[in-house]
N, C-alpha and C positions, 0 to 999 in steps of 0.2 A: 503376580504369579501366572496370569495367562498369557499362555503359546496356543503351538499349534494342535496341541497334544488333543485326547480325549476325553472325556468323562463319562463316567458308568454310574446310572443311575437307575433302582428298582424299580419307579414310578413314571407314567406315561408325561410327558411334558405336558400336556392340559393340566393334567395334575398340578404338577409344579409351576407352571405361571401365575404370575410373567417371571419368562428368562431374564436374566442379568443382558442389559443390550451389549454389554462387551464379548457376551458369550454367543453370538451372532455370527455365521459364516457368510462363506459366498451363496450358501446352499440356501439362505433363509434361518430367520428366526430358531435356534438349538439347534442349528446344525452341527455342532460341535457338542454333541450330546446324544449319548445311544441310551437304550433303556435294555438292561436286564436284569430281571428278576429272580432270577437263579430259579426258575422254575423246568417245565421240558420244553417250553418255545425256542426259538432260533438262538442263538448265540452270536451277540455281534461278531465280526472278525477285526475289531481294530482291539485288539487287547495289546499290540505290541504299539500301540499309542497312546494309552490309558496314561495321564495321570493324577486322575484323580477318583476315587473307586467308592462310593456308596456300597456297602453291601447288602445285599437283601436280606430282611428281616426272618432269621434262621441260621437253624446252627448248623446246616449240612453244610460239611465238609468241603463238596463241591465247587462252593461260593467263595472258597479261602482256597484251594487251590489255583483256581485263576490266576491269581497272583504270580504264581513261578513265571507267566507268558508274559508280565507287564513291567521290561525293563524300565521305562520313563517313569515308574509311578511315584509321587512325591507324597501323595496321603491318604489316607484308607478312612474313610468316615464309618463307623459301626451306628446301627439303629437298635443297639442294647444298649443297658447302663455296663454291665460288664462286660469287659475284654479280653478275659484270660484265652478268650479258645481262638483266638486270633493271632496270639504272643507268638506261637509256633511258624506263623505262617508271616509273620512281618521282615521285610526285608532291612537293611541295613540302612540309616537315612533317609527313610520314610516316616513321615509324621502319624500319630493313631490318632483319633479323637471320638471321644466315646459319643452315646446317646442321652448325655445329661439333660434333662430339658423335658424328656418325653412320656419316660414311665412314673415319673414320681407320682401323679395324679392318680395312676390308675393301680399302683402296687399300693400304695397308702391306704386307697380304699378297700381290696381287698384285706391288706393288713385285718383290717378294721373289725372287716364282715368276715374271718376267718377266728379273731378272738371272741367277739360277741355270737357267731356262731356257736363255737366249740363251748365257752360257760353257757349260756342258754339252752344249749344240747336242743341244737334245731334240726341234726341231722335224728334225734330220737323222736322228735316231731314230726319229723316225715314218714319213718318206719310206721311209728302209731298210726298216722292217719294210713298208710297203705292197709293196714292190718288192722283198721276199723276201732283204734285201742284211743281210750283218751287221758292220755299222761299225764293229768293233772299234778301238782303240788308248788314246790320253794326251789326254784334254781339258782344258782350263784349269777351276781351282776357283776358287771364290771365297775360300776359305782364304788369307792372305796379302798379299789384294788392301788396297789403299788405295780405300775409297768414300767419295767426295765426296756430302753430304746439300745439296740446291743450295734453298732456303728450310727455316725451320727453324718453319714454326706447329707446328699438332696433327697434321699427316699425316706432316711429315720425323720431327720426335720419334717419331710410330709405327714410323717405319723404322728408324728409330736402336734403338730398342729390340727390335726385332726380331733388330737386326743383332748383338746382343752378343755372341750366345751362336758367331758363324762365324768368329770369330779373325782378324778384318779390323781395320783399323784405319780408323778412322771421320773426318771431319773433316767439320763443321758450320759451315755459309754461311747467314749472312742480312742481311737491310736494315741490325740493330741489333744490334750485338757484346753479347755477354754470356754467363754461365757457364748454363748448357745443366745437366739430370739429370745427362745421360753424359758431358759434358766441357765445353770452353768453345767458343764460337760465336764463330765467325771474321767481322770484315764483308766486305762485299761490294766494295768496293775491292783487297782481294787476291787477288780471284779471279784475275788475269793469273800471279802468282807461284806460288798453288795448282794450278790447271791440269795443267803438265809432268809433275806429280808423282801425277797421278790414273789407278787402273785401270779405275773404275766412277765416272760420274755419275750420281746418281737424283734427279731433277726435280721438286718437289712446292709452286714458287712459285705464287703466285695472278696470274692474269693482268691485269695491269695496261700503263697505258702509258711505264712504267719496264722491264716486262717483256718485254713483247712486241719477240717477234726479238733475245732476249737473248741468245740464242745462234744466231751468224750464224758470217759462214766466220771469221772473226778469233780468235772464241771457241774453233770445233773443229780451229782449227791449232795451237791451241797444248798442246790435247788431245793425249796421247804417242799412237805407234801402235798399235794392237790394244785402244783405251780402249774403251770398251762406254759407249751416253747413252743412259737410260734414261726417257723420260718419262710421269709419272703426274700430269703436272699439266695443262696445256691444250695443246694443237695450236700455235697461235700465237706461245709462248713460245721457236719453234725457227723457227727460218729452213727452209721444209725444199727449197727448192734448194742450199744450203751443205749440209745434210747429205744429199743425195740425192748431190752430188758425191765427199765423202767415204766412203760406203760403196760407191756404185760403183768406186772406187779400190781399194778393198780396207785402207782404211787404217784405218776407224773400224767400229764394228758399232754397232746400235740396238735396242733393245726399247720400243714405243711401245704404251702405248693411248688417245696422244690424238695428232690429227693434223691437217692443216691444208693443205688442207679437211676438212673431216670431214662425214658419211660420206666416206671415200674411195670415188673413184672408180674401179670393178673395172677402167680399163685402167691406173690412175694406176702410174707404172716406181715409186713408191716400195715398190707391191704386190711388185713383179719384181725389187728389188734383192739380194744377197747381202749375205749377214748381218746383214735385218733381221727380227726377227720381231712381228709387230702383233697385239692384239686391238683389240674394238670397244669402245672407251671402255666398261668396266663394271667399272672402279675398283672405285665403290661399290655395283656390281648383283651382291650376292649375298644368300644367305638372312641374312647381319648386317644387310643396311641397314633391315626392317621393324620391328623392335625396337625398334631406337635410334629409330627415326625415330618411332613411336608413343611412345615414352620422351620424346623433345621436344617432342614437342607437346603430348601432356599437363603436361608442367612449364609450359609455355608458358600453357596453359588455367587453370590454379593460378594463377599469376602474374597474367595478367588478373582472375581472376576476384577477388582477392584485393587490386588496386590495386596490385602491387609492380611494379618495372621489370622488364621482361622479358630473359634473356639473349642471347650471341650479336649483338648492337647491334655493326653495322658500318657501320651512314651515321643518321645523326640527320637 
C-alpha cells in the first residue's frame, strides 16, 4: 500500500514509535507522517496527499470535513468503536475501519460501575453524606439478577466477562445467534419473550437504522417493574420520551452515559428524573483508551507500510 502519499495522524510520532522503517523519507525517520489533532494548532497543508487519515479522537464535525480536500485518500482509521457519524463524510472507495480494540476495556468497566452504582444507589450516598444524612438500610444487589447483554460485538463480550465473577445469570442478544465464550447468543427476535424476565439491561448495540429507537415505550413495557436500562451504547438507540415516561413513574430506573441529545441540556427533566443516574459519554475516556489506541495504530502503520490489509474494515 505505501507510496508517496501522506498520512494524518492525532498523535505526536514519539508517541507512536517506532515508525514502520518503510514509512521513512528522505526527510528522516516519519517523514511521511504529519500530526493533526483536529484541535486549534496548525493544520498541515498536504491534505491533497493524504492517504491515509487517522481521525482524531472526537466528533467535531471539523475533523470529517477534511476529507472533501483529500483526493488520494484510500482509508480513514476512526479511534471510536462506532462509525455512523463518519458514513456521511466517506468517500467512494475508500476503506473505514473502526476503533475495535480500544474502548472495550474501558466501556465495560464503566458498564459495570454505572449498574452497581445505580442498584446500590451510591449516587443517594453521596447526596446523604453532602447533607450530613446516614441512609442506612437493604439495597438491591446485583447478586442474583438476570442481565440481559443487549448486542453482543467486543464491548457486550467485555461485559459479559466482566460479569462472571457476580453470580448473575447472564443472557446474550444479538443480530446473529450463535454460541458466545460464556454461553449461547440469543437472536434478536426473542427479545419480546426475553424482556419480562430481565432485572438489568446493558446496552452495548452500534447504532444503526435497525437500531435506532430500538428501545421505544413497547420495548420498556414489557421491561418487569424495578428493571434497571443501562446504556453504554449510543443516545439514539433509546427513545428517551418512552423512558423519561417510565422513570418518572417510578417504574423503570436508568444508568446512561449516552443520551439523546447529547450534550444534555442542563434544564433537560431527564437531568431531574428519579432514579436516573447519567455520566457524560466517557465510556472509552479513561487512562485505557491511550494505549490501545496508540497500539492501533501503529499495527495500522505496519500493515500499511508493509502492503497487508489493514484490520477493523467495517465499510469497503
Amino acid at each position: 500500500m505505501v507510496s508517496d502519499g501522506r498520512i494524518w495522524v492525532p498523535y505526536s510520532l514519539e508517541q507512536l514509535a517506532p515508525i514502520p522503517t518503510a514509512l521513512s523519507g528522505e526527510g528522516g525517520a516519519g517523514s511521511r507522517i504529519d500530526v493533526y489533532d483536529g484541535a486549534d494548532g496548525p493544520i498541515p497543508d498536504t491534505a491533497a496527499e493524504v492517504e491515509l487519515y487517522v481521525l482524531p479522537y472526537t466528533f467535531a464535525p471539523h475533523t470529517l470535513e477534511r476529507i472533501a480536500d483529500m483526493p488520494r485518500l484510500r482509508l480513514i482509521q476512526t479511534l471510536t468503536a462506532g462509525y455512523e457519524h463518519v458514513l456521511p463524510y466517506l468517500p467512494p472507495g475508500v476503506l473505514l475501519c473502526n476503533g475495535r480494540g480500544i474502548h472495550e476495556t474501558s466501556t465495560a468497566e464503566l458498564a459495570l460501575a454505572l449498574t452497581l452504582a445505580a442498584l446500590r444507589d451510591i449516587p443517594g450516598f453521596v447526596r446523604g453524606q453532602d447533607a450530613g444524612q446516614w441512609r442506612s438500610g437493604f439495597y438491591p444487589a446485583l447478586a442474583d439478577k438476570r442481565v440481559l447483554i443487549l448486542g453482543y460485538g467486543a464491548i457486550g463480550e467485555a461485559v459479559d466477562r466482566r460479569l462472571q465473577g457476580f453470580e448473575v445469570d447472564v443472557v446474550r442478544v444479538a443480530r446473529t445467534p450463535r454460541d458466545g465464550v460464556h454461553g449461547p447468543v440469543r437472536a434478536m427476535g426473542e427479545l419480546p419473550d426475553l424482556l419480562p424476565h430481565t432485572d438489568v439491561i446493558i446496552l452495548t448495540v452500534p447504532l444503526t437504522e435497525d437500531t435506532r429507537a430500538l428501545v421505544d415505550a413497547d420495548f420498556l413495557a414489557r421491561l418487569p417493574d424495578g428493571a434497571l436500562v443501562v446504556n453504554v451504547a449510543r443516545g439514539p438507540v433509546v427513545d428517551t420520551g418512552a423512558l423519561l415516561a417510565e422513570v418518572r413513574s417510578g417504574r423503570l430506573r436508568a444508568a446512561l452515559d449516552v443520551t439523546d441529545p447529547e450534550p444534555l441540556p442542563a434544564d433537560h427533566p431527564l437531568r431531574f428524573a428519579p432514579g436516573v443516574l447519567i455520566s457524560p459519554h466517557v465510556g472509552g475516556s479513561s487512562s485505557a483508551f491511550l494505549p490501545r489506541a496508540l497500539r492501533l495504530i501503529r499495527r495500522q502503520l505496519e500493515r500499511w507500510s508493509e502492503g497487508v490489509t489493514p484490520v477493523n474494515i467495517v465499510r469497503r
